[in-house]
Structures are given as structure tokens and as C-alpha cells.
VEXGUSE-109019 format. One record per atom (N, C-alpha, C): residue number from 1; x negated, y negated, z; atom name. Coordinates in Angstrom, 3 decimals. Example, Ala and Ser with C-alpha at 12.3 -4.5 7.8 and 13.67 -1.06 7.14 Angstrom:
<pts>
   i        u        v        w at
   1  -13.190    5.690    7.800  N
   1  -12.300    4.500    7.800 CA
   1  -13.200    3.300    7.800  C
   2  -12.850    2.250    7.080  N
   2  -13.670    1.060    7.140 CA
   2  -12.900   -0.030    7.870  C
</pts>
This chain:
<pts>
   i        u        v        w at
   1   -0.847    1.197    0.000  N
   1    0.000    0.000    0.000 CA
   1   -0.874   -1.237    0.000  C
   2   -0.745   -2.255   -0.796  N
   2   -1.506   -3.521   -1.050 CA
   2   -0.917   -4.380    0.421  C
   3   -2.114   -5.069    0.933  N
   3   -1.983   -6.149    1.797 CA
   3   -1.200   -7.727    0.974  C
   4   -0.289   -7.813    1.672  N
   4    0.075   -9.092    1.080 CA
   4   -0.518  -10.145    1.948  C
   5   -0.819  -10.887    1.263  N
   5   -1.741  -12.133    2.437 CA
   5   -1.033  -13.573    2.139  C
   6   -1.047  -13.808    3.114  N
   6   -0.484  -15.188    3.017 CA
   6   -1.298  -16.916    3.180  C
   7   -1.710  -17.770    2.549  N
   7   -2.343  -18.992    3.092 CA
   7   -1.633  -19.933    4.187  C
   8   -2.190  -20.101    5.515  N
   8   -1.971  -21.260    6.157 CA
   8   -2.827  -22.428    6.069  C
   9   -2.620  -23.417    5.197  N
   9   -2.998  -24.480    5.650 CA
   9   -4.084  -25.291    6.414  C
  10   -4.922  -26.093    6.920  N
  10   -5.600  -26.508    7.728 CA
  10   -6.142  -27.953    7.288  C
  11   -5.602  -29.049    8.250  N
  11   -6.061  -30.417    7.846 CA
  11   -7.418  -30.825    8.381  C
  12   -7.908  -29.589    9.229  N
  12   -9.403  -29.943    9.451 CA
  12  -10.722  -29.539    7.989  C
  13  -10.701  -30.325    7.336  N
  13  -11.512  -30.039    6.414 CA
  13  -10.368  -29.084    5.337  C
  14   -9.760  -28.743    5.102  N
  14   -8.730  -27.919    3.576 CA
  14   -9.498  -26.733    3.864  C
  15   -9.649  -25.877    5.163  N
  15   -9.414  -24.563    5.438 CA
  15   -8.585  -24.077    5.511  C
  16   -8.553  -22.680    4.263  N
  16   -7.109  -22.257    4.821 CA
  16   -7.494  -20.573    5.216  C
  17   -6.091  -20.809    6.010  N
  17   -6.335  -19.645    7.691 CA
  17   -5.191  -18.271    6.421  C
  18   -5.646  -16.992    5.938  N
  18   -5.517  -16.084    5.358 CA
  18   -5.055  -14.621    6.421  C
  19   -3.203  -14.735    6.350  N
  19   -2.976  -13.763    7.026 CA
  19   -1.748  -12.660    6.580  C
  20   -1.552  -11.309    7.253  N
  20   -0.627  -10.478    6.302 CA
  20    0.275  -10.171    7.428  C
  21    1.407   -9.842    7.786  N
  21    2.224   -9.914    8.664 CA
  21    2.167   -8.123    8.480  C
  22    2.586   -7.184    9.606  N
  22    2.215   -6.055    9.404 CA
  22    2.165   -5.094   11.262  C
  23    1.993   -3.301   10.975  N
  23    1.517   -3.048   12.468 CA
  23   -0.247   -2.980   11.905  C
  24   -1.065   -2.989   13.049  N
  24   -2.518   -2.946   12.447 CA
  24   -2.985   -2.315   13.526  C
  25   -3.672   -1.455   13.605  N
  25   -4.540   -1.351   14.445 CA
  25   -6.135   -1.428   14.747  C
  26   -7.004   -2.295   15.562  N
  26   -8.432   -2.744   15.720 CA
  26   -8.676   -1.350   16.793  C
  27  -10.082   -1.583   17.317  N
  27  -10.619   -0.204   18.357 CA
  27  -10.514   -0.070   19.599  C
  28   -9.558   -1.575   19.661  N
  28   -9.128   -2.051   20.797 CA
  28   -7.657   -2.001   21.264  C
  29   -6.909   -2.218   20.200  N
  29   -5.789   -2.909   20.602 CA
  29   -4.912   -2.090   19.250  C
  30   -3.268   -2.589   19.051  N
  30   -2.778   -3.092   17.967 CA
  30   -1.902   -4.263   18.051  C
  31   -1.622   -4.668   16.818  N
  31   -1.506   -6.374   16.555 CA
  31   -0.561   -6.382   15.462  C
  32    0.403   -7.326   15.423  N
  32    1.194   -7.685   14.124 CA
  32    0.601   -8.401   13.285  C
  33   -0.758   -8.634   13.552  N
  33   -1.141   -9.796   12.023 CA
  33   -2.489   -8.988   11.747  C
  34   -2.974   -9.247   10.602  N
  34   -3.944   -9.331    9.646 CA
  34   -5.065  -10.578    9.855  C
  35   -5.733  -10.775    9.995  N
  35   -6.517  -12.003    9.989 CA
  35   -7.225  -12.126    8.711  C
  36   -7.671  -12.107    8.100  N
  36   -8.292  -12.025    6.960 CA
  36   -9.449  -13.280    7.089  C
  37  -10.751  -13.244    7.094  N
  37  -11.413  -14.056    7.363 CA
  37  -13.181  -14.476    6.256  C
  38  -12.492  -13.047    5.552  N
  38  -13.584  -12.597    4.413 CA
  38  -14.126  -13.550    3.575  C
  39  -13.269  -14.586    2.949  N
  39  -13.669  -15.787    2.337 CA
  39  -14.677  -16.591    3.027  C
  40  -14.286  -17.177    3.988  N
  40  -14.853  -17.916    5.162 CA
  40  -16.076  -17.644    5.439  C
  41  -16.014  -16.206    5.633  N
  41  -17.695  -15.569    6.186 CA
  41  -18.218  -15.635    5.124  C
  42  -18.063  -15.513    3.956  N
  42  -19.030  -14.746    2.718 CA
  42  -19.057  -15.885    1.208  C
  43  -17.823  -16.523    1.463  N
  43  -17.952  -18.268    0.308 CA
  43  -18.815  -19.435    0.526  C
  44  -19.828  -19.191    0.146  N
  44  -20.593  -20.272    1.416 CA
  44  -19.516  -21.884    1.202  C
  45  -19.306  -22.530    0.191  N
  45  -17.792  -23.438    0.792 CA
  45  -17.323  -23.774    1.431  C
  46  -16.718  -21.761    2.185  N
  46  -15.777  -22.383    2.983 CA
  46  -16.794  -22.108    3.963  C
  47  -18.179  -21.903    4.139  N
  47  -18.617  -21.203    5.341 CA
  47  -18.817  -22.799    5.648  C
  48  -19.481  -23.844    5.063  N
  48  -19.547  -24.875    5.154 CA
  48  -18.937  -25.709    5.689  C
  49  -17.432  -25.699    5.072  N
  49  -16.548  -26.229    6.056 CA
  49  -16.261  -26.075    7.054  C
  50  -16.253  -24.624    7.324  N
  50  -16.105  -24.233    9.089 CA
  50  -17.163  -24.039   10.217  C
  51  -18.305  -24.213    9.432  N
  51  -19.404  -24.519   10.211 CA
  51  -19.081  -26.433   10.412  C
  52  -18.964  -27.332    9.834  N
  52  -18.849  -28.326   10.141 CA
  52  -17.627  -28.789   11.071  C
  53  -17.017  -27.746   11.042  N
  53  -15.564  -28.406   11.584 CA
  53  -15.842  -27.751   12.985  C
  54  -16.369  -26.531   13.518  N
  54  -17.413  -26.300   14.659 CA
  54  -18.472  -27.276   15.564  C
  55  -19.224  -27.940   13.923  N
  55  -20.085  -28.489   15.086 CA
  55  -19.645  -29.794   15.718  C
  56  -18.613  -30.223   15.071  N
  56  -18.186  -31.106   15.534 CA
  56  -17.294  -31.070   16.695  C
  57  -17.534  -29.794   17.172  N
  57  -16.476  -29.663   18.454 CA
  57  -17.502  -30.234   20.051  C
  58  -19.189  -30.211   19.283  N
  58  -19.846  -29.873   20.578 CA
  58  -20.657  -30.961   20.503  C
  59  -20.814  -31.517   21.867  N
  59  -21.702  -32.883   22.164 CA
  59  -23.301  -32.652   21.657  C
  60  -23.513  -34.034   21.203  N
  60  -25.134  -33.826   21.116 CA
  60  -25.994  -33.223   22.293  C
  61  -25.542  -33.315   23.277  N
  61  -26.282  -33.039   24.295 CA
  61  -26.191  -31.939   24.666  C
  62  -25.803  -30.747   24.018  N
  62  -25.788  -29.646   24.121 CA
  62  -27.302  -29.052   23.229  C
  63  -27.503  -27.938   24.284  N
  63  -29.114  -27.283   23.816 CA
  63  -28.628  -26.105   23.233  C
  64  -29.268  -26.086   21.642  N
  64  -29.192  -24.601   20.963 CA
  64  -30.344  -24.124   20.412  C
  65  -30.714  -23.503   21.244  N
  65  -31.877  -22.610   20.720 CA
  65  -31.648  -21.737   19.552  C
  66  -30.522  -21.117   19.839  N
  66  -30.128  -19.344   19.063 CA
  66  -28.634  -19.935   18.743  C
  67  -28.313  -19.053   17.580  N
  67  -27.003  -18.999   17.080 CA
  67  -26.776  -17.393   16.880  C
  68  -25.801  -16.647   18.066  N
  68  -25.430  -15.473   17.942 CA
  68  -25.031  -14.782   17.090  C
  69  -24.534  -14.703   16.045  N
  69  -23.565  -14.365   15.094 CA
  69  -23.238  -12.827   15.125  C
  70  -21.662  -12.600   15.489  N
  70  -21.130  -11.737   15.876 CA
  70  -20.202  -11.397   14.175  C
  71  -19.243  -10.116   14.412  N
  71  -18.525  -10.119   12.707 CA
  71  -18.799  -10.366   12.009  C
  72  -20.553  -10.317   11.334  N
  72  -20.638  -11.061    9.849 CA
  72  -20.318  -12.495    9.544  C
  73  -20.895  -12.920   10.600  N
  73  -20.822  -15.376   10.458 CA
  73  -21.950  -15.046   10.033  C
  74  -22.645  -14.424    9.872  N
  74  -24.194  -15.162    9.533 CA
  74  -24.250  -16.364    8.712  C
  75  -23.345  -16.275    7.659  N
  75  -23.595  -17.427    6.419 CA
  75  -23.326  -18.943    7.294  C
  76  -21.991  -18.184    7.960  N
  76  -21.796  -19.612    9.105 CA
  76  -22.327  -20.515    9.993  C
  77  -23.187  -19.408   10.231  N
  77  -24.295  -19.426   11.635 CA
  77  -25.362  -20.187   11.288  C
  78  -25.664  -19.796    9.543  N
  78  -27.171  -20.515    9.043 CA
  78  -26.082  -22.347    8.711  C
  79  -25.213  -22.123    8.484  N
  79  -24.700  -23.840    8.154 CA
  79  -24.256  -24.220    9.240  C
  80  -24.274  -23.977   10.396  N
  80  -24.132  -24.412   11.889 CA
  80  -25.438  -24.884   11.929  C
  81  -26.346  -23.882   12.106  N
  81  -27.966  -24.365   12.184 CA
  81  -28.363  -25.544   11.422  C
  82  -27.805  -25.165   10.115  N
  82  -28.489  -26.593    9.451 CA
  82  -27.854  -28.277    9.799  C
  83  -26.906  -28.250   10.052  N
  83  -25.598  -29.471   10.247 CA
  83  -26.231  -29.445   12.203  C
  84  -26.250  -29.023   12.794  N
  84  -26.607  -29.062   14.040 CA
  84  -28.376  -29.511   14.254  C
  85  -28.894  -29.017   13.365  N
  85  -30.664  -29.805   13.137 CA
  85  -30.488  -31.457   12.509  C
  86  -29.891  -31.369   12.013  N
  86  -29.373  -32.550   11.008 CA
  86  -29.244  -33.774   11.998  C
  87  -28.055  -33.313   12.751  N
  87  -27.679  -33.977   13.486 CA
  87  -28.379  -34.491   15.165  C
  88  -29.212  -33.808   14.952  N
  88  -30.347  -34.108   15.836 CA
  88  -29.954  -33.459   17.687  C
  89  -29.438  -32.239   16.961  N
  89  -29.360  -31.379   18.306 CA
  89  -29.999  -31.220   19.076  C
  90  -30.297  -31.419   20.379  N
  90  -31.815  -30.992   20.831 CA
  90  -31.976  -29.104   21.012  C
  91  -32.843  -28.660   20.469  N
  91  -33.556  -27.637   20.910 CA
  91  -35.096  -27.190   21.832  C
  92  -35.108  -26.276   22.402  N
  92  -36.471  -26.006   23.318 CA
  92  -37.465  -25.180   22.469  C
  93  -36.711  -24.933   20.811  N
  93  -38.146  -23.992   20.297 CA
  93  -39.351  -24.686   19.727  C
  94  -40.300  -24.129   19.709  N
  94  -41.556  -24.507   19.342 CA
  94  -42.251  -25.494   17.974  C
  95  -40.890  -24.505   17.186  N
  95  -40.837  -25.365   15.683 CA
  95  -39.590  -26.114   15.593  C
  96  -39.236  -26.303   16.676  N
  96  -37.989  -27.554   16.586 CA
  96  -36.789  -26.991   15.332  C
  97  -36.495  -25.724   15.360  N
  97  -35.381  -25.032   14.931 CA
  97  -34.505  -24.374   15.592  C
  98  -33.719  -24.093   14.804  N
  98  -32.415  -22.579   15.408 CA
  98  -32.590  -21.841   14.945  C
  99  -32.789  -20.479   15.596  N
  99  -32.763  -18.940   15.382 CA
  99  -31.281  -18.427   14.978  C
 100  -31.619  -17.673   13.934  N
 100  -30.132  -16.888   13.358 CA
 100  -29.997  -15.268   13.676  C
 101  -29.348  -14.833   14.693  N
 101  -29.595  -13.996   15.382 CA
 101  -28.171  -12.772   15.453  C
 102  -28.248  -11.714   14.936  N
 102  -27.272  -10.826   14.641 CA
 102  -27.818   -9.616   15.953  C
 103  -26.504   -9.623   16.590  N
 103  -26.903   -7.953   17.570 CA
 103  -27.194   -6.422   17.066  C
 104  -27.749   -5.822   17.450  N
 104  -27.475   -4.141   17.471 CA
 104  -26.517   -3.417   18.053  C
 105  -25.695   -2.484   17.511  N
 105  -24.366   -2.070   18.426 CA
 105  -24.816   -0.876   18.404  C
 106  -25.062   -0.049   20.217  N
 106  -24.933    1.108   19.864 CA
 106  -23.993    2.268   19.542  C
 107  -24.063    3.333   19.558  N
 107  -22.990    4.192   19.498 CA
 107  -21.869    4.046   21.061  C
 108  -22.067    3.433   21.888  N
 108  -21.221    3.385   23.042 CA
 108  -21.070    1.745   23.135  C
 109  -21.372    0.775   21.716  N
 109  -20.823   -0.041   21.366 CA
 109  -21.634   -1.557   22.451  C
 110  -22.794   -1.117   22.796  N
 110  -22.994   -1.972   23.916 CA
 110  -23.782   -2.651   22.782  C
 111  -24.298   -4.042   22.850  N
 111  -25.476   -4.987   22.199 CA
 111  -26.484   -4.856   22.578  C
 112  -27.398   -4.536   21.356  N
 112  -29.069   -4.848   21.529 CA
 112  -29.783   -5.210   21.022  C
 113  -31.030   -5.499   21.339  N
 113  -31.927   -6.701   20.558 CA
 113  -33.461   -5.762   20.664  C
 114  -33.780   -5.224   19.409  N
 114  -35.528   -5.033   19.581 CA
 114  -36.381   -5.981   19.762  C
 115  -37.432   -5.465   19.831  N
 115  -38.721   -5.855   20.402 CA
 115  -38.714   -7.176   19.589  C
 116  -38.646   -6.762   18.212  N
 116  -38.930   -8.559   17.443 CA
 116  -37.536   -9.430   17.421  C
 117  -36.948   -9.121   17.815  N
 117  -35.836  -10.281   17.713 CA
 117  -35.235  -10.737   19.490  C
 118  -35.559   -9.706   20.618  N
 118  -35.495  -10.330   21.576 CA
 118  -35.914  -11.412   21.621  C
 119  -37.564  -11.844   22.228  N
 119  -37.879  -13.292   21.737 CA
 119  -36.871  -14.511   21.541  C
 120  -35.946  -14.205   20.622  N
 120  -35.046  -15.352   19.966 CA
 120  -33.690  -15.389   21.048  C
 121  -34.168  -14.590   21.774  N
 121  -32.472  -14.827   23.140 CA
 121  -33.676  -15.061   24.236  C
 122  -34.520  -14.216   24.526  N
 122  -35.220  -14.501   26.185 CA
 122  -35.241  -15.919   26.331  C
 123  -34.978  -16.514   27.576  N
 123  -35.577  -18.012   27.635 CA
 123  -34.425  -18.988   26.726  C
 124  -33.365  -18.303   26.122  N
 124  -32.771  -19.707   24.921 CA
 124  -31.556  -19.903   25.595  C
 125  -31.391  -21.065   24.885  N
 125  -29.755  -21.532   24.393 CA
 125  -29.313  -20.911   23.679  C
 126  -28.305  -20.012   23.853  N
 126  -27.998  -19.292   22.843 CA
 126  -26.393  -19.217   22.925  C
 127  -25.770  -19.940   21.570  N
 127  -24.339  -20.014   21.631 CA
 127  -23.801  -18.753   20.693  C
 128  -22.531  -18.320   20.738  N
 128  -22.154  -16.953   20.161 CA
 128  -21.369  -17.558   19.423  C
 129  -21.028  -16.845   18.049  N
 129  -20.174  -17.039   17.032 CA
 129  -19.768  -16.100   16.548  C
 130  -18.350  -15.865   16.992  N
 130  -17.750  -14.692   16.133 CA
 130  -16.383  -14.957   15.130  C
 131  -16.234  -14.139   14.436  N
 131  -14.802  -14.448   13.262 CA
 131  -13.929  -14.984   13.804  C
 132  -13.423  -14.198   15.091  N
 132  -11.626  -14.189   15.640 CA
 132  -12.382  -13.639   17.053  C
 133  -11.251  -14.003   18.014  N
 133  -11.713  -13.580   19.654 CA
 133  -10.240  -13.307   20.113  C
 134   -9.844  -11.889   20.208  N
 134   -8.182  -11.570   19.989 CA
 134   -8.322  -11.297   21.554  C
 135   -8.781   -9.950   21.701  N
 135   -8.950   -9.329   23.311 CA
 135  -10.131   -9.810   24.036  C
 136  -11.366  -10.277   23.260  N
 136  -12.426  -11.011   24.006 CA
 136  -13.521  -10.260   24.532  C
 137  -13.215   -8.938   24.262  N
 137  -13.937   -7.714   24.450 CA
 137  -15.648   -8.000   23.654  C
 138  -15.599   -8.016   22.362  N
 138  -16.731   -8.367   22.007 CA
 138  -17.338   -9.291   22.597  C
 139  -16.781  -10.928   22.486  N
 139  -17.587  -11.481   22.842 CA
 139  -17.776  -11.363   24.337  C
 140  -17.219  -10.500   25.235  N
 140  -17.513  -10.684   26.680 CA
 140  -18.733   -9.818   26.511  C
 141  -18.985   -9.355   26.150  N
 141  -20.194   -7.978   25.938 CA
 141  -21.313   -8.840   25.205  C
 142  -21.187   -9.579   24.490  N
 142  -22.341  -10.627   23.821 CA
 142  -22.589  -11.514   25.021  C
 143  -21.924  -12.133   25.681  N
 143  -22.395  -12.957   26.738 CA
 143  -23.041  -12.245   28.079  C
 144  -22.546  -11.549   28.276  N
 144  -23.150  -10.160   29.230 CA
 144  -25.069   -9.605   28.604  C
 145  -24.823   -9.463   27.293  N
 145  -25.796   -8.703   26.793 CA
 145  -27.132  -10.336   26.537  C
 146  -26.988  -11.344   26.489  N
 146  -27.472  -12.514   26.402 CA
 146  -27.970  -12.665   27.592  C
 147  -27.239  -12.724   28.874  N
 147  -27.777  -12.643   30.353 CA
 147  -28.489  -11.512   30.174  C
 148  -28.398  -10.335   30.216  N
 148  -29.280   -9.053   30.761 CA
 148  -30.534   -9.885   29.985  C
 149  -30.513   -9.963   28.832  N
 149  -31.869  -10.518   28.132 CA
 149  -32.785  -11.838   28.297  C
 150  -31.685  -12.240   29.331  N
 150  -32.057  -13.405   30.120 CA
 150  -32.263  -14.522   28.731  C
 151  -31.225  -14.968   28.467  N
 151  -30.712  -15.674   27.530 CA
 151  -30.004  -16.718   28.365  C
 152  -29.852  -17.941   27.719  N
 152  -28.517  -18.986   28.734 CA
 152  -27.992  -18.994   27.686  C
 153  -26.454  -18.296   27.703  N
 153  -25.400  -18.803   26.967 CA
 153  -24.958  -20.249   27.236  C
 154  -24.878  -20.837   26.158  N
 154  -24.123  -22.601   26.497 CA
 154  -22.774  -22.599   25.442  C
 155  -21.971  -21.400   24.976  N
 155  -20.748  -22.103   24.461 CA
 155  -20.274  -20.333   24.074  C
 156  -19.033  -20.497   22.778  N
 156  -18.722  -19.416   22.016 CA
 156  -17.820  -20.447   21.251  C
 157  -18.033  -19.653   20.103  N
 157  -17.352  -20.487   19.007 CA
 157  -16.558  -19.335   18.020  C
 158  -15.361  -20.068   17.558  N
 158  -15.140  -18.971   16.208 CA
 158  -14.110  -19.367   15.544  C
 159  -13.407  -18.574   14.569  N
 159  -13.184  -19.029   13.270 CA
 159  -11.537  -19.068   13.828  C
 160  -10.837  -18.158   14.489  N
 160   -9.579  -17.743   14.652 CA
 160   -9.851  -17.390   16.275  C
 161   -9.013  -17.874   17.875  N
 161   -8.874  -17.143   18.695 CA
 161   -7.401  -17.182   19.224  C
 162   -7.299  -16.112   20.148  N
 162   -6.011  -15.739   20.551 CA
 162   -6.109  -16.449   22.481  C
 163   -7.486  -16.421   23.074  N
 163   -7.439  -16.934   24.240 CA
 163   -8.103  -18.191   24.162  C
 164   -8.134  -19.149   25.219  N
 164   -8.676  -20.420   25.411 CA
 164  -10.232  -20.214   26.088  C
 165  -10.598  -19.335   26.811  N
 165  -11.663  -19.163   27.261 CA
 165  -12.262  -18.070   27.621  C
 166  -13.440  -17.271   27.755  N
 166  -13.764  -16.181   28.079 CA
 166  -15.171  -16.190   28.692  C
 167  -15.658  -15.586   29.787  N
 167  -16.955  -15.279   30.956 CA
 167  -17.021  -16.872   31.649  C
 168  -15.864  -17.974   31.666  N
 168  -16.367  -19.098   31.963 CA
 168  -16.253  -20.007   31.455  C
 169  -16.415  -19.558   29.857  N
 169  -16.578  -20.732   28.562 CA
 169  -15.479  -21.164   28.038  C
 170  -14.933  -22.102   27.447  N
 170  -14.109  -22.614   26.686 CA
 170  -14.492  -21.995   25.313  C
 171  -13.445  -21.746   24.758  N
 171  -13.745  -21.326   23.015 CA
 171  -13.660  -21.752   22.285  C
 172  -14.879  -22.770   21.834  N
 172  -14.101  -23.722   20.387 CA
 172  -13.963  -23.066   19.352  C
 173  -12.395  -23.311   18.408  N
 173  -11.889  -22.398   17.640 CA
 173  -11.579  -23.485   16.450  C
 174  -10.987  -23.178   15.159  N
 174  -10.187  -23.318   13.815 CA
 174   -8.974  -24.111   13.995  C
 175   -8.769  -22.284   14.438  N
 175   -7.476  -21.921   14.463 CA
 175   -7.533  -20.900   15.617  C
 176   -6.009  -21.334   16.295  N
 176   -5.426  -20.619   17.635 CA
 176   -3.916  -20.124   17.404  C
 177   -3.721  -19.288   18.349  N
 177   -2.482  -18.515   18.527 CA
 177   -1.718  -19.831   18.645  C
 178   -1.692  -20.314   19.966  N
 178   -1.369  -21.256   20.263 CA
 178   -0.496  -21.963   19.206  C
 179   -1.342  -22.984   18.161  N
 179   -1.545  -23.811   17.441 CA
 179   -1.158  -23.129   16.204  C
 180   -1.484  -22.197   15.544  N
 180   -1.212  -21.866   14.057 CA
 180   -0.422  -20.740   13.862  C
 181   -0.453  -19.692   14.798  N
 181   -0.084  -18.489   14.878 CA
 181    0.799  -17.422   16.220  C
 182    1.658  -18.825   16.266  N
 182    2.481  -18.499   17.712 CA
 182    3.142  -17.439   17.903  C
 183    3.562  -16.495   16.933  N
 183    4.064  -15.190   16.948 CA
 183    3.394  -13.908   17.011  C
 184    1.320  -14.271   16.985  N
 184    0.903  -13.328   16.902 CA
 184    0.885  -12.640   18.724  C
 185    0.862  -11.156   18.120  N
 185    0.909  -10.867   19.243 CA
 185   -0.108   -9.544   19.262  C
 186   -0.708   -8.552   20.296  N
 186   -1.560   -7.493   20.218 CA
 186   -1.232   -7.107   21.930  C
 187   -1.456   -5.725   21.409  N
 187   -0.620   -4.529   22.469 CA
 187   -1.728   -3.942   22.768  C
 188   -2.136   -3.331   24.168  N
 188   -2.197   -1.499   24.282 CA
 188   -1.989   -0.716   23.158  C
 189   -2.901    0.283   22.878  N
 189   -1.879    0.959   21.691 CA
 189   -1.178    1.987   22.611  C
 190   -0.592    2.167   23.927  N
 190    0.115    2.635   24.372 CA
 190    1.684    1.934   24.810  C
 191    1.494    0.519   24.534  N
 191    2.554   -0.457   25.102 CA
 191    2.852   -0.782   23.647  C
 192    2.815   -0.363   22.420  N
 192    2.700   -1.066   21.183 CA
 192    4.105   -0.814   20.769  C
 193    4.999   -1.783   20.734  N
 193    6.555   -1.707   20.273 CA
 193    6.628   -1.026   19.039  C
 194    5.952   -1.247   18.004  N
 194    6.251   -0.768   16.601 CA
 194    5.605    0.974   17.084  C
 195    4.654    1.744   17.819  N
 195    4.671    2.456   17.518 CA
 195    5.989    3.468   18.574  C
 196    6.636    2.467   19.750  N
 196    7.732    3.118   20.354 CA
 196    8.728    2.997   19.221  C
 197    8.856    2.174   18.908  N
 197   10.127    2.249   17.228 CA
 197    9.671    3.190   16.123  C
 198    8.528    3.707   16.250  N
 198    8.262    4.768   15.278 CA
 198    7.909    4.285   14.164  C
 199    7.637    3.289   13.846  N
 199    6.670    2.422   12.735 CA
 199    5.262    2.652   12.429  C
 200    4.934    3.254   11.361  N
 200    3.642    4.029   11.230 CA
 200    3.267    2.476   10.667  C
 201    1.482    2.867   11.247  N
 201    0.443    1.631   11.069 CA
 201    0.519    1.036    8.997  C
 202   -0.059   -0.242    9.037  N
 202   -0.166   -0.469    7.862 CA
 202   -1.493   -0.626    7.514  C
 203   -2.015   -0.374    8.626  N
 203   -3.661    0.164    7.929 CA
 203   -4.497   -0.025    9.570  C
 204   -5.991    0.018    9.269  N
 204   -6.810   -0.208   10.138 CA
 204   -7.824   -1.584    9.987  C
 205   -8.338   -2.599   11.166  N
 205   -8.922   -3.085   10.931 CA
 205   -9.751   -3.469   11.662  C
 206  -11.050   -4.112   11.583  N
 206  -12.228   -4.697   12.114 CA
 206  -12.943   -5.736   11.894  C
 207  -14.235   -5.912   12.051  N
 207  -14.799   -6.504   11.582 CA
 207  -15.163   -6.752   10.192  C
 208  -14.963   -5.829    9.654  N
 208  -15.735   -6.264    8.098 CA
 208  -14.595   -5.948    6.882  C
 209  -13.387   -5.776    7.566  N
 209  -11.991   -5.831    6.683 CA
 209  -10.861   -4.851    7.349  C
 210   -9.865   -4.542    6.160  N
 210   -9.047   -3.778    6.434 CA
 210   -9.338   -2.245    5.847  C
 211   -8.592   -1.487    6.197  N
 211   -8.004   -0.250    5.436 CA
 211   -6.599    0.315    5.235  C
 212   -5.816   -0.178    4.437  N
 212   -4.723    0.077    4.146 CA
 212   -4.494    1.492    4.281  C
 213   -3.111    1.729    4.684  N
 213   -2.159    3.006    4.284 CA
 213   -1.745    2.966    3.575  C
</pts>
């Protein structure tokens, strides 16, 4: 069955927020919406725009050493970096840059960093950026895994969230439940209405897309 996707709108910069109404299930949860975020991460365009419409959420006086990038932002993460140097962010690294910094997931899903890319969290500023922050699960495990490495988290950022804050932090977001997407909702997959009504899933999804039924 084809995903039908729908455009919402966005007067911050002519982002538009790409979603399919539906049951779905993530590794976490299930959810009535689709997020679709694939453009965004991978057009540099729109990565552009939503990296700018980000950095403008956060005071100059904020320190970024590291840019986390969680779900495939990288493209985002490097036009955060650049618009945030630009702008005369202060950083503590050596060459007066930002590190672009992707985790390791193991098989029991925890974050890790080898030998050559620790370095770029020990000792930093290091803000997290992920697609969407629905249950908060990931990024609570990125901010967790940043401390063990003795990292200072100073923010979380992302493209789409469903909560206002998570380990502490405020979440600067896009787009919010709240604000764009007041009907979305995500279950237990034991509390999940569509599957007590007997409504088989309309696919699976994650980080790096869907899989239709």
C-alpha cells in the first residue's frame, strides 16, 4: 500500500512539515502519524533552512563545541555548524570550529563513541540534534551517553517534537504537537486503540523511513 503524504505548511523560512495519517509502528511505541522528514535531512535546501531556523532559536552566548547528530541530520548538523561559526558562536576547540559527530548504536541500542571520535564529546559543548523527539527515548540515551563521556550537553534540538523538554533541557523544535500536529498521538503498543479495534499496522517506521504493508 503507497503512503499518502500530506504537506503542512511553515512560515518559518517555507518549510514544509511532510505527514501520512495512518496506524505505524516505531521500536518504541505506535503512533497515528507518519513524519516524513527525508527531504529535510538529505535536500541540502531544505537542510539549510532548518538549520537556520534552529540556530536562531539559541543565544550567542551559548558554547558549541560538538554537534550530535542523531537520525541522519548530519547534512543539518554541518549547516548548523556553518551558520553558528558565522555567526560568531563561541567555541572552546583549538581550531575555533564545530565537530560533526554521529553515535554508534549497539545491538542493546545503547550509544558509543571510539577511540577517534570520543575526543570530539570529552571536555565539549555538545548540543544533540535529532529528526523528531516523539517518546524522548533516544535522545535521553544521547544525553546520558554525552555525560558518561564526560561531555557537557548545552541544548537538544530537532526538526519535529512531541514533548517540550527532556533530561532538563528545553527542546528547540520546527514543528510541535502542540503547534502543528495536535491530533498526533503514540501509544504502548499494548494500550494502542487501533490495535484493540483490530486495525492491522500500515507499515513500520524509524529513523531512516518507512516500510509499508
Amino acid at each position: 500500500m503507497a503512503i499518502q503524504l500530506m504537506e503542512y505548511p511553515n512560515l518559518q523560512g517555507n518549510l514544509p512539515l511532510r505527514v501520512a495519517r495512518g496506524h505505524f509502528a516505531t521500536s518504541h511505541s505506535h503512533t497515528n502519524y507518519y513524519v516524513d522528514l527525508t527531504m529535510t535531512k538529505h535536500r541540502l535546501s531544505e537542510a539549510r533552512k532548518a538549520a537556520s531556523i534552529l540556530c536562531g532559536k539559541y543565544q550567542t552566548s551559548t558554547i558549541i563545541d560538538t554537534i550530535l547528530c542523531l537520525d541522519g541530520t548530519e547534512v543539518i548538523g554541518a549547516c548548523m555548524a556553518s551558520e553558528l561559526s558565522q555567526a560568531g558562536y563561541m567555541n572552546m576547540n583549538a581550531h575555533r570550529t564545530i565537530y560533526i559527530v554521529t553515535p554508534e548504536h549497539t545491538s542493546g541500542s545503547q550509544l558509543i563513541f571510539r577511540d577517534n571520535t570520543a575526543p570530539m564529546i570529552v571536555g565539549k559543548h555538545v548540543l544533540i540534534l535529532a529528526a523528531s523527539v516523539t517518546t524522548g527515548y533516544t535522545v535521553q540515551a544521547a544525553v546520558e551517553a554525552v555525560r558518561y563521556y564526560s561531555g557537557i550537553p548545552v541544548g537538544i534540538s530537532a526538526i519535529f517534537c512531541c514533548t517540550e523538554e527532556c533530561e532538563g533541557f528545553p527542546i528547540t523544535s520546527i514543528y510541535t504537537r502542540r503547534g502543528d500536529l495536535q491530533d498526533y498521538e503514540t501509544w504502548n503498543s499494548h494500550d494502542c486503540p487501533f490495535c484493540r479495534a483490530g486495525k492491522k499496522l500500515d507499515g513500520m517506521i524509524n529513523s531512516h523511513g518507512i516500510s509499508s504493508f
